[in-house]
N, C-alpha and C positions, 0 to 999 in steps of 0.2 A: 182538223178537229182538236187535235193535242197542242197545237198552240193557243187555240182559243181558248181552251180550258184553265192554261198556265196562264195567259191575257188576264184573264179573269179572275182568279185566284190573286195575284201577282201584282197586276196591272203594268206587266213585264213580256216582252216576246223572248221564247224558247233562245233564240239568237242574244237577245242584249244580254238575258241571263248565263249564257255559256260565255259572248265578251268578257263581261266581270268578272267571272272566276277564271277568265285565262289572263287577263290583267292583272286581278289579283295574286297569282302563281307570279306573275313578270316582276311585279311589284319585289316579290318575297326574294327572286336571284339578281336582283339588281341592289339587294341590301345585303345580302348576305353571301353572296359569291362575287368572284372577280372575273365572271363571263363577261366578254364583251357586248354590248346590243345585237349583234345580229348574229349572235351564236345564242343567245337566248330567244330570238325571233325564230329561227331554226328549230331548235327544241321544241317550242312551243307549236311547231307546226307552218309557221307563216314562212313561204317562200320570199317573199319581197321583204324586205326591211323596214322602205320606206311604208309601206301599209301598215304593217304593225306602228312606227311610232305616231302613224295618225290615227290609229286605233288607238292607242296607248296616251295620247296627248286629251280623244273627243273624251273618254272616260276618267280622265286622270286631271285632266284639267293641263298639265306641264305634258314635256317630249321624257321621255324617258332617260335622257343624258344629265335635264334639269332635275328631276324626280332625285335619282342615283346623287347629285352634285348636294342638293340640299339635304338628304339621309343622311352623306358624309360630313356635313359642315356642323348636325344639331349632336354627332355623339361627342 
């Protein structure tokens, strides 16, 4: 019932909306700290690695290695 509500409001599921703001957390220590990817996949909760950066790649559009590469190349 509470997803459908958030569906509907949102035009978002409960899940895609917790995705993004765990992406967007991934996003913010892969600029601002010097964890490595799967020590931030860890934190973040995610057992597998490779799960998170195909999580991290479907919402991000890039893998999280290229994300990080290109934050470092624009300062």
């Amino acid at each position: 019932m509470r997803n459908a509500c958030v569906k509907a409001i949102t035009a978002n599921s409960v899940s895609a909306l917790i995705h993004r703001e765990v992406i967007a957390e991934s996003q913010r220590l892969l600029f601002y700290t010097d964890l490595d990817i799967k020590e931030i996949a860890l934190d973040l909760g995610f057992e597998d690695q490779k799960y998170f950066s195909r999580l991290f790649k479907k919402v991000v559009g890039v893998g999280p290695t290229v994300f990080r590469d290109k934050q470092l190349s624009t300062d």
